[in-house]
C-alpha positions in Angstrom: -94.6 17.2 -109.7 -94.5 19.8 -107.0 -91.0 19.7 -106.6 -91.3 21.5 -103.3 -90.0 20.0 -99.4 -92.1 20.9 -96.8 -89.8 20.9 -93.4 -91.5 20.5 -89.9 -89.9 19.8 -86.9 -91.5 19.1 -83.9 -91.7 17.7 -79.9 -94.0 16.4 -78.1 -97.2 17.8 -80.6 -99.2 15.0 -80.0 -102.3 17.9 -79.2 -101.4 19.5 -82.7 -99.8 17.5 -85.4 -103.0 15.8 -87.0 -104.5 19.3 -87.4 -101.1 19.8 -89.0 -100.9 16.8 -91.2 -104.5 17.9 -92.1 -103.4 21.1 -92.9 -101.2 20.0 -95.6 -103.2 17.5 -97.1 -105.9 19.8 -97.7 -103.1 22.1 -99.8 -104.4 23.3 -103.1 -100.9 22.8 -104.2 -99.5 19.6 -103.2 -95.7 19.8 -101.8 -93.7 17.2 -103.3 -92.9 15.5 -100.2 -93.5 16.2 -96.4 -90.7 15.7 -94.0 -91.4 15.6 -90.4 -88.1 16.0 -88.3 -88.1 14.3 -84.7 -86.3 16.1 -82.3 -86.6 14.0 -79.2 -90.0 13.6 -78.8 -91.4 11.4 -75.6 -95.1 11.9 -76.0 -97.1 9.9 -78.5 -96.8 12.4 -81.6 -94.7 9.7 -83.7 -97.6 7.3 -83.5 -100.5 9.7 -84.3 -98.2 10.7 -87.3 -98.0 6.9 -88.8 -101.0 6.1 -88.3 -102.1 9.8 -89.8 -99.6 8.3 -93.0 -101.3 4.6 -92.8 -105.0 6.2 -92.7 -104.2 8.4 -95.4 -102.6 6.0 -97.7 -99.3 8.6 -98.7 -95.6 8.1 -99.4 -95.1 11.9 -99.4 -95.2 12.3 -95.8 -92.2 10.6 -93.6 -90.4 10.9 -90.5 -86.7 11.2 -89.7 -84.8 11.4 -86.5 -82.4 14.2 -85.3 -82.0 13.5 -81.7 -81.7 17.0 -80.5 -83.8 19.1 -79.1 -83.5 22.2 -80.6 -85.6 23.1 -83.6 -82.9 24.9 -85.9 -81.2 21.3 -85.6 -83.9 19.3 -86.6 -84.6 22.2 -89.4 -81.1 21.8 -90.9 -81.5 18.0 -90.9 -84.9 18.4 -92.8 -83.4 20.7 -95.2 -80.3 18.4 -96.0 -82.8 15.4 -96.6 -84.8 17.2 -99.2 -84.4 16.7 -102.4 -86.4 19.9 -104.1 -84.6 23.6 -104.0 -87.8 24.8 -102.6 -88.2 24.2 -99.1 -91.3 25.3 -97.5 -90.9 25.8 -93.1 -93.2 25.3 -91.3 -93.8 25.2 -87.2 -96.8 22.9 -86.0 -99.4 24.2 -84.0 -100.4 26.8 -86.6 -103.6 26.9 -88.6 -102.5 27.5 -92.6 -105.0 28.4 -95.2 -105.5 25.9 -97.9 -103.6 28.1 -100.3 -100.7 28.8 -98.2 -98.0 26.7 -101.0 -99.9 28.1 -104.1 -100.2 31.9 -103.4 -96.7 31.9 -101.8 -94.7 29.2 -104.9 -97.1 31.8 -107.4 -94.8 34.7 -105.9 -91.3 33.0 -105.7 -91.9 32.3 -109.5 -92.8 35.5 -110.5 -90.8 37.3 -108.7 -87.7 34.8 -108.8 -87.1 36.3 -105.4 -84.9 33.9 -102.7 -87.9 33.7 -99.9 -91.7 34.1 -100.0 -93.0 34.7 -95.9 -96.0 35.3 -94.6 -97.9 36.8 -91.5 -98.2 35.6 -88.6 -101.8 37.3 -86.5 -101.0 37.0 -82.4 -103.8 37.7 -79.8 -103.5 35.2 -77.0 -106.1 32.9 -75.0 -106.0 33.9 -71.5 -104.8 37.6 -70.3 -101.8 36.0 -69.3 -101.0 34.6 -72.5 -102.5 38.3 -74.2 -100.4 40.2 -71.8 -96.8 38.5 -73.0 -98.0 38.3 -76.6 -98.1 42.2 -76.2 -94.8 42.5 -74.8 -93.4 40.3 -77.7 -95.0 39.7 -81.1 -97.9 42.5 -80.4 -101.4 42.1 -79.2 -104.1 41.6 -82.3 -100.8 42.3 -84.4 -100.1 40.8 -87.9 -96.4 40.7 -88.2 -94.2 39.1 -91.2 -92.5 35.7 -89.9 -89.9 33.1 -91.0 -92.5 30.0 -90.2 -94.5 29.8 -93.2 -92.0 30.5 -95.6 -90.6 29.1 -98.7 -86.8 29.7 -98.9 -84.7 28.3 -102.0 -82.7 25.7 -100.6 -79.8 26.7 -102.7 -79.8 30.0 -100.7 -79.8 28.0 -97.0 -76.7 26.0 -98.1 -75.0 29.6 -99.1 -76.1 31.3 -95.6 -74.4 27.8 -94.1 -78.0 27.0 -93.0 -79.4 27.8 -89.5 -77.6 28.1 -86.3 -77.0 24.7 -84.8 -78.8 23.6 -81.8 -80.6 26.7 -80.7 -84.6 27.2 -79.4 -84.7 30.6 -80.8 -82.8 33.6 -82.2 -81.8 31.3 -85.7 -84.4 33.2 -87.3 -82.9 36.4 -86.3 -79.5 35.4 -87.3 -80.7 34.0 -90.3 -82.8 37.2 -91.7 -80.0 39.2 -90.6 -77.5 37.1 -92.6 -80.2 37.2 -95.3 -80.5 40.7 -95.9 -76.4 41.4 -95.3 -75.8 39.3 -98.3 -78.7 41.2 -100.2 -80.6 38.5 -101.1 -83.9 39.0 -101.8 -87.3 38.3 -99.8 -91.2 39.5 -100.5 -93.9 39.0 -98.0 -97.4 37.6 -98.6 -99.6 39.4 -97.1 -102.3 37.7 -98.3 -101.6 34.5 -96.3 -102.1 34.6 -92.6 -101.1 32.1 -89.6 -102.9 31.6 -87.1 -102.1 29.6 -83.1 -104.1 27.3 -83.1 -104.2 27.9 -78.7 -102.2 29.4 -76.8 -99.7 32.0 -78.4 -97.0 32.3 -76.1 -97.8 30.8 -72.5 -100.4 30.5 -70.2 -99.2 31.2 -67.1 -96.0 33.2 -65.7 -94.3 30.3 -64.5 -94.0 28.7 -68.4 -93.1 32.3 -69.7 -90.0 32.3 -67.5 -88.7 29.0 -68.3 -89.5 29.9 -72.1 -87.3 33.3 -71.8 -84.7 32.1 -70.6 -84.2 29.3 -72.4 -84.7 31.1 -75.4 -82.5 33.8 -74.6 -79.3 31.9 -74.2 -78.7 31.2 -77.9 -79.3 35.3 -78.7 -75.4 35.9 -78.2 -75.2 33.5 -81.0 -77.3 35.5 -83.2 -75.9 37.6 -86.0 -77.2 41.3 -85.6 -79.1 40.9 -82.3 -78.1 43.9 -80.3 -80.4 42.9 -77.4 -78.2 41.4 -75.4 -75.4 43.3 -75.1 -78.4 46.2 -74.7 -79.8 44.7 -71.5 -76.1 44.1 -70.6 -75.2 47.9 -70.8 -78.4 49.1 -69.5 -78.1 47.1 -66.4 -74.7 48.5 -65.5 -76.1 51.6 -65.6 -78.5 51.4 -63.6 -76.2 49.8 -61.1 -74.2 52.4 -61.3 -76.5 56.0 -61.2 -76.9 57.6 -57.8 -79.6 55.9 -55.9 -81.7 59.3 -55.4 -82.6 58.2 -59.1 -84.1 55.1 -58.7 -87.9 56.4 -58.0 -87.4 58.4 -61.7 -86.2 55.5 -63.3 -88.7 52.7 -61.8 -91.4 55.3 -62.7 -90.4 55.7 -66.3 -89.7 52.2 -66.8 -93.0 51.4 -65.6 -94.7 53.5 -68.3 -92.6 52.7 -71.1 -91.6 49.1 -70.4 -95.9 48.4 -69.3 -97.2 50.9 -71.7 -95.7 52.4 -74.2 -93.6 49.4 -75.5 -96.9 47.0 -75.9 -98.6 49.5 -77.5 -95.9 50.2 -80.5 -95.4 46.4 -81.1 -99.2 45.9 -81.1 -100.0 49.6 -83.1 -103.2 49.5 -81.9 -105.2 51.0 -78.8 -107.1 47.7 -78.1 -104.8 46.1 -75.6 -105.9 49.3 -73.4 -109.7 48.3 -73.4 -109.0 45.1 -71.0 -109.0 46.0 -67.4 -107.3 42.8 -66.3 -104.8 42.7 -69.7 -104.2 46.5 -68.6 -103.1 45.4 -65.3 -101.1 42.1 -66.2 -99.3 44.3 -68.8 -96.3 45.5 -66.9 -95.4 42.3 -64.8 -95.3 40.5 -68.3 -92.8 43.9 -69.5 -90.8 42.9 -66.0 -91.2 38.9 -66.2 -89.5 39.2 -70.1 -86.6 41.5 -69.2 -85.5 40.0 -65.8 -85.8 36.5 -67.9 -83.8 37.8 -70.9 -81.3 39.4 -68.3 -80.7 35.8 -66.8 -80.6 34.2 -69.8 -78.1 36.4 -71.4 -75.8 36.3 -68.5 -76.4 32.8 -68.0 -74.8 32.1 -71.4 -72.3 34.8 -71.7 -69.3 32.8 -70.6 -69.6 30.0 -72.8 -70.9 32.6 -75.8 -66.9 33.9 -75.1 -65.3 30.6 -75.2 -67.0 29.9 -78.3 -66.0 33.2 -79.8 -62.4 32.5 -78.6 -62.5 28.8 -80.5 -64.4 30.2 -83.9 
């Protein structure tokens, strides 16, 4: 026996979740049991998922209902259901290596640390899709990730598991609760993720919707200075004279187009593509007018729920 949980929530990934299911049946190290958390889905990815279990002949993989759609709910849920300390998290949509659950359970055991993660390698499909990867994870960039990890369960229940009903920023507020609490965490760099299609989005109109929506849980976060950053600078910029506004367009262009891209990515690459050259500061602009909404959007019920906690 295994005696590790793999946890997967998903919606609507009827285009992805066989290559998932694949994915993991293909493991060199089999988990123990697979639990696939429904969070509202209204496509057909239920059925392609039984009749992935029926075709395959295997108990191990089942699915279970949370209702909400928010992935850090449907997380928790998985978590609570299984019934090994080591849970491994995983998002679909993602190609993982064969020997993702052996080379990362090898580590937690030797190591007897509280999480084994691994990298995550961005690039994008279109330039669109290139552009905003460069403005968030980093263009041809291999970053460490909390997708793809194996976490002790134990730990989770300590940390009072993920932030309820949120799209995005649980991860930040649970690595940042992670490390204030010093527990401990390697990364394998030896294991590598991969998007299967498109990274982030593939056109503008997606991205915006996907900002902001994921930017209204952030205030929730623990440790995520962002938005009271983009709070403060926008005040200021309200407020300087407006004889400075050529200055400051003109520097924000080059730092929020250029220079910030270029340090997430560390590489010179994204500068080769004429059209990804172009596209890069819209996609700088799109993000932090996005964010801004977002933030503000959810600022007066992120202070009621301060007030109540």
């Amino acid at each position: 026996m295994s005696e590790i949980s793999i946890v997967i929530p998903f919606y609507n990934e009827s285009d992805s979740i066989t290559k998932t299911l694949d994915s993991l049946n293909k493991q060199t190290y089999q988990p123990d049991e697979v639990i696939l958390v429904d969070s509202g889905s209204d496509d057909n990815t239920c059925n392609l998922i039984n009749k992935w279990i029926e075709d395959n002949q295997t108990n191990k993989f089942k699915i279970i209902y949370s209702g909400k759609m928010s992935p850090s709910s449907s997380i928790n849920l998985g978590v609570r259901n299984a019934k090994n300390n080591l849970i491994g998290y995983l998002d679909c949509g993602l190609f993982v290596p064969n020997n993702w659950i052996e080379s990362n359970v090898k580590i937690i055991k030797q190591s007897n640390c509280d999480m084994v993660s691994v990298m995550i390698y961005t690039k994008g499909q279109n330039y669109i899709d290139k552009s905003l990867v460069a403005q968030s994870y980093g263009y041809k960039n291999k970053t460490a990730c909390l997708t793809g990890s194996i976490i002790k369960k134990s730990i989770i229940k300590k940390l009072n598991y993920f932030l309820e009903n949120c799209r995005a920023s649980y991860d930040i507020d649970f690595i940042n609760k992670f490390k204030k609490n010093n527990y401990t965490r390697e990364v394998n760099t030896k294991i590598i993720l991969n998007y299967y299609d498109i990274n982030f989005s593939s056109n503008y109109h997606e991205a915006i919707q996907k900002v902001f929506r994921y930017s209204k849980n952030a205030w929730l976060a623990y440790g995520d200075l962002k938005p009271i950053s983009y709070i403060l600078l926008t005040v200021f910029i309200i407020i300087i004279p407006y004889n400075y506004y050529y200055n400051i367009i003109l520097f924000y262009f080059i730092l929020r187009g250029y220079i910030t891209p270029y340090l997430k990515s560390k590489n010179l690459e994204l500068f080769k593509e004429i059209p990804l050259l172009a596209l890069l500061p819209l996609s700088g602009f799109i993000f932090d007018i996005s964010r801004l909404a977002g933030y503000i959007y959810s600022l007066p019920s992120s202070i009621i729920n301060d007030k109540q906690n």
